[in-house]
C-alpha positions as a LaTeX table, in Angstrom:
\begin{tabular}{lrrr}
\hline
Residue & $x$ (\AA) & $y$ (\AA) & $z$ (\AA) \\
\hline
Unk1 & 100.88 & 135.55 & 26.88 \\
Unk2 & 99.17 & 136.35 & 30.03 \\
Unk3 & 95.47 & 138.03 & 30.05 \\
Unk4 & 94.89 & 140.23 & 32.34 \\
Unk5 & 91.91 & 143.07 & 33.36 \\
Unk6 & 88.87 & 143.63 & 35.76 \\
Unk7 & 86.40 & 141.17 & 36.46 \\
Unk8 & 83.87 & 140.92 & 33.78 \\
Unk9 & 86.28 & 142.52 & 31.43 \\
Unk10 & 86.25 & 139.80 & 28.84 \\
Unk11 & 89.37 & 138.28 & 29.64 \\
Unk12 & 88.30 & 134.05 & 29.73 \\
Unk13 & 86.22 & 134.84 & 26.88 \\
Unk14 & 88.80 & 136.66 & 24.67 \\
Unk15 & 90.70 & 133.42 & 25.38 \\
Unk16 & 88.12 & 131.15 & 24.61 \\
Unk17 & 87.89 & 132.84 & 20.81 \\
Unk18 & 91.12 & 133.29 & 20.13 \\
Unk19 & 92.03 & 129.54 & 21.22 \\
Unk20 & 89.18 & 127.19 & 20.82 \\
Unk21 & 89.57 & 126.20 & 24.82 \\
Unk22 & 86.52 & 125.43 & 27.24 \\
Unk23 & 87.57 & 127.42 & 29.76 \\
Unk24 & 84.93 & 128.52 & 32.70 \\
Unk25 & 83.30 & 132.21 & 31.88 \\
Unk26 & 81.55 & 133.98 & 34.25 \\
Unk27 & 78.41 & 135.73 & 34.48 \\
Unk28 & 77.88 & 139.44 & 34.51 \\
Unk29 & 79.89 & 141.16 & 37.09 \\
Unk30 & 80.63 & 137.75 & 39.40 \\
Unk31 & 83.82 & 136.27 & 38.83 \\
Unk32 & 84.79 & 132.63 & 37.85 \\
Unk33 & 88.08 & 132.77 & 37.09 \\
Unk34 & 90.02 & 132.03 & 41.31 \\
Unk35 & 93.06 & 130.55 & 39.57 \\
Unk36 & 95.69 & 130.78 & 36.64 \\
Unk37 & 94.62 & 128.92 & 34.12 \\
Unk38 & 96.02 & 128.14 & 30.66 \\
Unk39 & 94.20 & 127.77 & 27.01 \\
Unk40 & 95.11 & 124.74 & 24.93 \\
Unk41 & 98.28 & 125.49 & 22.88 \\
Unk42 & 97.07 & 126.88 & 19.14 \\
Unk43 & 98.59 & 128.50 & 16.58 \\
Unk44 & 99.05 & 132.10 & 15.04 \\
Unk45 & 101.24 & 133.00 & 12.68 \\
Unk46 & 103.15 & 129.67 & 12.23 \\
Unk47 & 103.73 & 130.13 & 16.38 \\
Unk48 & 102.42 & 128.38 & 19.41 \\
Unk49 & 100.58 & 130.08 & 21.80 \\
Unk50 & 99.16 & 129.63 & 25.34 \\
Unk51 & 96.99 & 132.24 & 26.79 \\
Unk52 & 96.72 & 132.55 & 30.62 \\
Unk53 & 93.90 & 133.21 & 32.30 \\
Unk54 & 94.22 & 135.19 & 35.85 \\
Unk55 & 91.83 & 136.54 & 38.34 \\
Unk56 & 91.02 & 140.06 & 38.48 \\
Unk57 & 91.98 & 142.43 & 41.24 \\
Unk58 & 88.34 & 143.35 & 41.94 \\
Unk59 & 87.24 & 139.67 & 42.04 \\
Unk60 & 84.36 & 138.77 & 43.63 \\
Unk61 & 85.27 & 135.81 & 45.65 \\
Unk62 & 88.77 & 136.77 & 46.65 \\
Unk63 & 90.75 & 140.04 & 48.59 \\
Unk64 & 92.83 & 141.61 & 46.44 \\
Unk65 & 96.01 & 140.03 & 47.97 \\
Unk66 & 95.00 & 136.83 & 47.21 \\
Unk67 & 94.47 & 137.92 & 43.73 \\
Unk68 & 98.38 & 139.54 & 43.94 \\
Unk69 & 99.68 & 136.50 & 45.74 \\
Unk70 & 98.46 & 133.89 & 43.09 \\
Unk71 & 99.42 & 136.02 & 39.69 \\
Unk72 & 102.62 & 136.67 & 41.30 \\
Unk73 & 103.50 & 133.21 & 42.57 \\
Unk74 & 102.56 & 131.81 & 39.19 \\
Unk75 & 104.64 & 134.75 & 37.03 \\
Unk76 & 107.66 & 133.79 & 40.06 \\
Unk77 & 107.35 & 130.13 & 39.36 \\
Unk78 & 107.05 & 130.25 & 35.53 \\
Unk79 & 109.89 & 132.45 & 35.54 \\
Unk80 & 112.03 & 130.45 & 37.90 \\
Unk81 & 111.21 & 127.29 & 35.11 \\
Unk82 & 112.42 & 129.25 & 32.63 \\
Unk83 & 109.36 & 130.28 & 30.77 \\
Unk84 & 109.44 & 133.73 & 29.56 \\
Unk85 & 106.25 & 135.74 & 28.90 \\
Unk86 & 105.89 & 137.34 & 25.41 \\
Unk87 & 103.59 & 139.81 & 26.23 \\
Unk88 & 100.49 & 140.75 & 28.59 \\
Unk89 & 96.98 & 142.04 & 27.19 \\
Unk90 & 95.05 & 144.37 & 29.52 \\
Unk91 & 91.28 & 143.96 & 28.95 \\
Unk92 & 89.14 & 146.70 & 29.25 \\
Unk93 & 85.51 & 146.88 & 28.40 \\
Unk94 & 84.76 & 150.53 & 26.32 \\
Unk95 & 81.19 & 149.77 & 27.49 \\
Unk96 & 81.73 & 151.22 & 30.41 \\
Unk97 & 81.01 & 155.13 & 30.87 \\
Unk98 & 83.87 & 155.91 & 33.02 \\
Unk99 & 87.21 & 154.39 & 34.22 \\
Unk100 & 85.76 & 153.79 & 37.95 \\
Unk101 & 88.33 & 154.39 & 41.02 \\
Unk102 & 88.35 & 150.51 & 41.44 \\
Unk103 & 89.31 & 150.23 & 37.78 \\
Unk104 & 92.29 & 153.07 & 37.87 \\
Unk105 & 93.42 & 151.22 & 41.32 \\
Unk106 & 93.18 & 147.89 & 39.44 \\
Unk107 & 95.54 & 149.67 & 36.44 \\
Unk108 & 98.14 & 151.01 & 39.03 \\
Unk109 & 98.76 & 147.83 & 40.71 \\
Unk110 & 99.18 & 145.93 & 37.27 \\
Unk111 & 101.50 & 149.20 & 35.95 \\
Unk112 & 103.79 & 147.91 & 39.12 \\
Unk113 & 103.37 & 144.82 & 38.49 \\
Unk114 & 104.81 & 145.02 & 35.19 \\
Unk115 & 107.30 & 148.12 & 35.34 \\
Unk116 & 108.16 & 150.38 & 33.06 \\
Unk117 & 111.10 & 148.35 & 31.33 \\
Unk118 & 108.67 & 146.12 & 29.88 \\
Unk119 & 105.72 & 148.04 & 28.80 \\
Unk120 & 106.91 & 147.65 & 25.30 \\
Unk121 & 105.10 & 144.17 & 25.93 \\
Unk122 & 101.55 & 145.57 & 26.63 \\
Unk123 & 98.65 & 146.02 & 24.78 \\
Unk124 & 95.77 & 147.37 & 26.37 \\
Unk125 & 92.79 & 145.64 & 24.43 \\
Unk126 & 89.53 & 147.21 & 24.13 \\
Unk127 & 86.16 & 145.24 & 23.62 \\
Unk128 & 82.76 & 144.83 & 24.22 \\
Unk129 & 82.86 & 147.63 & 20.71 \\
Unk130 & 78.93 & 146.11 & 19.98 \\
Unk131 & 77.37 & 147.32 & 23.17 \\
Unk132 & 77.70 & 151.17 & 22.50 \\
Unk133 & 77.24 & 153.65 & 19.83 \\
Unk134 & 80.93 & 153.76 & 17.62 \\
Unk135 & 80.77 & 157.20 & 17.88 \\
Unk136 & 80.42 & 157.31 & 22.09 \\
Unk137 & 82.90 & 154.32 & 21.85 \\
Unk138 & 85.60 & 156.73 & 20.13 \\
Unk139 & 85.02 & 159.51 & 22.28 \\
Unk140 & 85.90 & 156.86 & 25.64 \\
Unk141 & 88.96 & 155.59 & 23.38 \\
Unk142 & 90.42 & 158.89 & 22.47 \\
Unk143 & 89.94 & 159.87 & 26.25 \\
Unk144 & 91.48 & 156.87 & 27.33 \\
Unk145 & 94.49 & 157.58 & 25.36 \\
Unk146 & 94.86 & 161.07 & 25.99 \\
Unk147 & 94.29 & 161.25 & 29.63 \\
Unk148 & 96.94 & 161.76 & 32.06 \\
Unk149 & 95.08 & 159.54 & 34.67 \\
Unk150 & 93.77 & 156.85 & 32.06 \\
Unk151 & 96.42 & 154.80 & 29.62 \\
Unk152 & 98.23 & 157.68 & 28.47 \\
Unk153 & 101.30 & 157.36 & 30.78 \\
Unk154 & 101.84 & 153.58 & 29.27 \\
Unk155 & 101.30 & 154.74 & 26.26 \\
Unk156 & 103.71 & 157.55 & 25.71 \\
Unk157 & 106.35 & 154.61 & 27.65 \\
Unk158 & 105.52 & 151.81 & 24.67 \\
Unk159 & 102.19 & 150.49 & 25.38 \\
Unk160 & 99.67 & 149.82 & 22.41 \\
Unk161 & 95.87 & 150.58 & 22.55 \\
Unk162 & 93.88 & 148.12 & 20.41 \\
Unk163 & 90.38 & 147.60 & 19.69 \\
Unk164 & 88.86 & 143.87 & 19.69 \\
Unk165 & 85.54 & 143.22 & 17.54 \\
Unk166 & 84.80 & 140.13 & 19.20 \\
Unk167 & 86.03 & 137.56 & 16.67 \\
Unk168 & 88.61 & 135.21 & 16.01 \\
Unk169 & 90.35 & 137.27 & 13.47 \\
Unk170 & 90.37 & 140.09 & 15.51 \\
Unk171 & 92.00 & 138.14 & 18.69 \\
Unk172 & 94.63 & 136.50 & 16.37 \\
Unk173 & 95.21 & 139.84 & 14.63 \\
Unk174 & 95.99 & 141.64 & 18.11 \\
Unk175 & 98.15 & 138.43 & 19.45 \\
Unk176 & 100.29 & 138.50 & 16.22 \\
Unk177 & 101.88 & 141.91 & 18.37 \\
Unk178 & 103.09 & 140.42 & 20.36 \\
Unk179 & 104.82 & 136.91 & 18.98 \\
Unk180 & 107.43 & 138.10 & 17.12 \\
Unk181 & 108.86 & 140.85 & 19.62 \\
Unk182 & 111.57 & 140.43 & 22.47 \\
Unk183 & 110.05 & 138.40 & 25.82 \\
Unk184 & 110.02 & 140.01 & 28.98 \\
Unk185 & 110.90 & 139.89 & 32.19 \\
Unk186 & 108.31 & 141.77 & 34.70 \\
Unk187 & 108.89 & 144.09 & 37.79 \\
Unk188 & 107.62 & 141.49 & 39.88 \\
Unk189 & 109.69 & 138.38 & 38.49 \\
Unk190 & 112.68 & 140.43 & 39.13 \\
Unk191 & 112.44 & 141.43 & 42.65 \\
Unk192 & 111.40 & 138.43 & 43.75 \\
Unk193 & 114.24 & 136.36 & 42.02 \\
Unk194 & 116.75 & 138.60 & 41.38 \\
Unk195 & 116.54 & 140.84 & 44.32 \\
Unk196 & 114.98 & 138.40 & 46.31 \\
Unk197 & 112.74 & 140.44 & 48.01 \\
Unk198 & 109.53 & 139.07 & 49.63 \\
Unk199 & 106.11 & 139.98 & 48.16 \\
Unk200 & 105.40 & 143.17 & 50.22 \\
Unk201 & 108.50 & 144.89 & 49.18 \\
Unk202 & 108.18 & 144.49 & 45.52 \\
Unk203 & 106.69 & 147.38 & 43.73 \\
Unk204 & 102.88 & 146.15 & 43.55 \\
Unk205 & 103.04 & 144.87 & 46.87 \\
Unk206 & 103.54 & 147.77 & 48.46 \\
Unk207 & 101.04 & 149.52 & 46.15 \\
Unk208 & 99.04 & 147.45 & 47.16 \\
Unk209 & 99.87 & 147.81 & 50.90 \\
Unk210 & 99.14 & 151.43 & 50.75 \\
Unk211 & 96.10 & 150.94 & 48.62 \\
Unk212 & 94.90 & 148.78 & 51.73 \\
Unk213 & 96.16 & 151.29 & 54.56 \\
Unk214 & 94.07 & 154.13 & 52.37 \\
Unk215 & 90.99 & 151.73 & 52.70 \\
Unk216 & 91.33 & 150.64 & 56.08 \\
Unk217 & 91.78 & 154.66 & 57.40 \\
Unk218 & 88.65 & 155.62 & 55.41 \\
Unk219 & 86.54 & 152.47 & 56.98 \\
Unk220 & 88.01 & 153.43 & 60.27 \\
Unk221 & 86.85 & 157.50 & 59.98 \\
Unk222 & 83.54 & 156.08 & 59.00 \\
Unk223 & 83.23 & 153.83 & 62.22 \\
Unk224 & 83.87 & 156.70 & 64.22 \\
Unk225 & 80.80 & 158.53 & 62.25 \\
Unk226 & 79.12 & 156.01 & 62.41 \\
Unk227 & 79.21 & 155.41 & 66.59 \\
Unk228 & 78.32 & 158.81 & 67.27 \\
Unk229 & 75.24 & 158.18 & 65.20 \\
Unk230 & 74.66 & 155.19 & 66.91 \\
Unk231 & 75.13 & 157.26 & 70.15 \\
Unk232 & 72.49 & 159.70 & 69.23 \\
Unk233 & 70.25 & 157.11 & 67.92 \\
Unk234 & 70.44 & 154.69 & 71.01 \\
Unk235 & 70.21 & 158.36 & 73.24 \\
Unk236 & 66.37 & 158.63 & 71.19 \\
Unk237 & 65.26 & 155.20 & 71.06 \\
Unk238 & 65.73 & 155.52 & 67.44 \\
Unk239 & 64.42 & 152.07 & 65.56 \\
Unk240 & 67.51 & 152.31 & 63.17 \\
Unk241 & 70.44 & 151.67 & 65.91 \\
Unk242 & 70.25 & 147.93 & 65.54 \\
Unk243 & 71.23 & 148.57 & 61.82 \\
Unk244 & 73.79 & 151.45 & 62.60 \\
Unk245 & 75.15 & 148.53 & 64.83 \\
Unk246 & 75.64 & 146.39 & 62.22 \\
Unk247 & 77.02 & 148.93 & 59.94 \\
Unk248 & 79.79 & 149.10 & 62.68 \\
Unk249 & 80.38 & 146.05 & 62.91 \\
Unk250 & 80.51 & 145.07 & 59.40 \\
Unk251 & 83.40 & 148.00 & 58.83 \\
Unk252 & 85.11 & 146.99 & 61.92 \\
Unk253 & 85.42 & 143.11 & 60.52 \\
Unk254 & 86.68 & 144.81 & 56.87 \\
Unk255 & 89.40 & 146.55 & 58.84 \\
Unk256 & 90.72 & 143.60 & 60.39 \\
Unk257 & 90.37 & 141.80 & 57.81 \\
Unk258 & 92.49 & 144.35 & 55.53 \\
Unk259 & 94.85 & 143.78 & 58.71 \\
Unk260 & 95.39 & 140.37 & 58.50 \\
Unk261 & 95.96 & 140.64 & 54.69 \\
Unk262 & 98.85 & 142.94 & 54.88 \\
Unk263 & 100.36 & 141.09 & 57.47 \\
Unk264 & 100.19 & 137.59 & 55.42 \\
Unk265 & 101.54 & 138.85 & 51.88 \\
Unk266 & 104.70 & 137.34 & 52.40 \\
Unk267 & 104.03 & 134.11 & 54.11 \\
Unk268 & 100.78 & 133.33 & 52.19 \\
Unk269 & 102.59 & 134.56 & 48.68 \\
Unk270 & 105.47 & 131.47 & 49.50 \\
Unk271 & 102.63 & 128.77 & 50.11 \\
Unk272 & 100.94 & 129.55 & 46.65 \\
Unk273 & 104.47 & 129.63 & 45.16 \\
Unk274 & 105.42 & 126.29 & 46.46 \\
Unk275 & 102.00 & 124.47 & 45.40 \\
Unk276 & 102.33 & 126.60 & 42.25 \\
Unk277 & 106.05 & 125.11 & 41.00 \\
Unk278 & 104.15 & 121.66 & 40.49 \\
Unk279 & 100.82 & 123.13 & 38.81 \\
Unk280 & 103.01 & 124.28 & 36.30 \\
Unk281 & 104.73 & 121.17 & 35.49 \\
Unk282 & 101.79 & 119.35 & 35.18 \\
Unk283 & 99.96 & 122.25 & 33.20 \\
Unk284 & 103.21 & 121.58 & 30.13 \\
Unk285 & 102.51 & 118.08 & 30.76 \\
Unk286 & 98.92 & 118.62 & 29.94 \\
Unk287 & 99.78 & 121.04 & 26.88 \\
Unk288 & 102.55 & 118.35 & 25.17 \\
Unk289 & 99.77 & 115.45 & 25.93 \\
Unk290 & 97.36 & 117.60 & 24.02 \\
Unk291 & 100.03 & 118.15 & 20.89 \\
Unk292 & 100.49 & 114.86 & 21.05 \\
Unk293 & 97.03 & 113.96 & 20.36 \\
Unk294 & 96.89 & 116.55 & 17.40 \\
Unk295 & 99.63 & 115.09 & 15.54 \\
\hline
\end{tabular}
């Protein structure tokens, strides 16, 4: 069952609880988590379960198509082994007083990622319940659920919106869901091996593509702003120039950079693949070790 969600949405802990793994959790807002990783296998409801743990797409160490490239080279690989995904829980923290723009973004790339054929599979957890008042916290869930632009779309298609109260009973009572039902085969496991299609023409890649374009336009309308500020303040001897040059600057290097990263998705995507086939094999060697040790 794969865990995904924002950054600082709970996702390594929720794993953590439900499994009894050590994993790595992060502080605040700054992300830890720059690679799948996998709980310890554990049980729930006579089953065996492994949770994995994946960056979010607003992580704060790596561009969002290095976040793409890894989840989908791992889902590709894990796929391509034979290993079939029973579900995927979407983390999302009712703490928070709005669904930001990053946060919707974040939701329509994993929506591709997934497709609609499988969203059946998803269960959109919410926690963090003990950091707001429960009646605030059932006004954000009702909204959530009943807004066109939130999770009602998924919903109405076969998603599930849960609640999680932060204890092991709770994460084993929303992963019990999810155990019995059909496996599934994502939009992006798919294209890639069925269709064969490189990263950047599957469905989240080129979400993601035009997500970037957007963002690359709006830095480049406020570079132009920005020089005929510059222009005017260089034109007075204004003291704040030096800064307005570095504003420029700074946007200019985000544009290329957002450059670069659309040009890469493919070739970059096929590296982490590659160095991702072995990872897993050694990650089920790990997990029957570990077994092995129980019995």
């Amino acid at each position: 069952i794969r865990v995904m969600g924002s950054t600082g949405s709970g996702k390594t802990t929720f794993i953590n609880l439900a499994s009894g793994s050590g994993l790595r959790v992060g502080s605040g807002l700054e992300s830890c988590t720059n690679e799948v990783q996998a709980s310890v296998p554990f049980k729930v409801g006579g089953k065996q379960v492994v949770l994995l743990d994946t960056p979010g797409f607003d992580d704060t160490s790596m561009t969002d198509t290095d976040v793409l490239r890894i989840i989908s080279a791992y889902l590709v690989a894990m796929y391509e082994q034979g290993a079939k995904l029973s579900g995927i829980l979407y983390m999302h923290r009712i703490s928070d007083v709005r669904m930001s723009g990053t946060s919707k973004r974040n939701f329509r790339i994993f929506r591709e990622l997934c497709g609609e054929s499988t969203l059946s599979n998803v269960l959109i957890v919410t926690n963090m319940w003990g950091s707001v008042d429960s009646k605030i916290g059932e006004e954000r869930e009702r909204e959530l659920a009943t807004s066109d632009k939130l999770f009602k779309p998924v919903l109405e298609k076969g998603a599930r919106l849960l609640r999680h109260d932060n204890t092991e009973a709770s994460a084993h009572a929303i992963l019990r869901n999810l155990i019995s039902g059909q496996t599934a085969t994502l939009a992006i496991q798919h294209e890639i091996v069925n269709q064969r299609k490189d990263l950047a023409q599957t469905a989240a890649g080129s979400e993601l593509t035009r997500l970037l374009k957007e963002q690359a336009q709006r830095y480049d309308d406020e570079v132009t702003e920005l020089r005929g500020e510059l222009e005017l303040a260089t034109r007075a001897k204004d003291e704040a120039r030096k800064e307005l040059q570095e504003e420029v600057e700074r946007k200019r290097q985000e544009i290329e950079r957002i450059q670069r990263d659309v040009g890469r998705m493919a070739t970059d995507f096929l590296a982490e693949r590659s160095r991702l086939e072995s990872r897993i094999v050694e990650m089920e060697a790990e997990n029957r070790r570990y077994l092995a040790n129980l019995k």
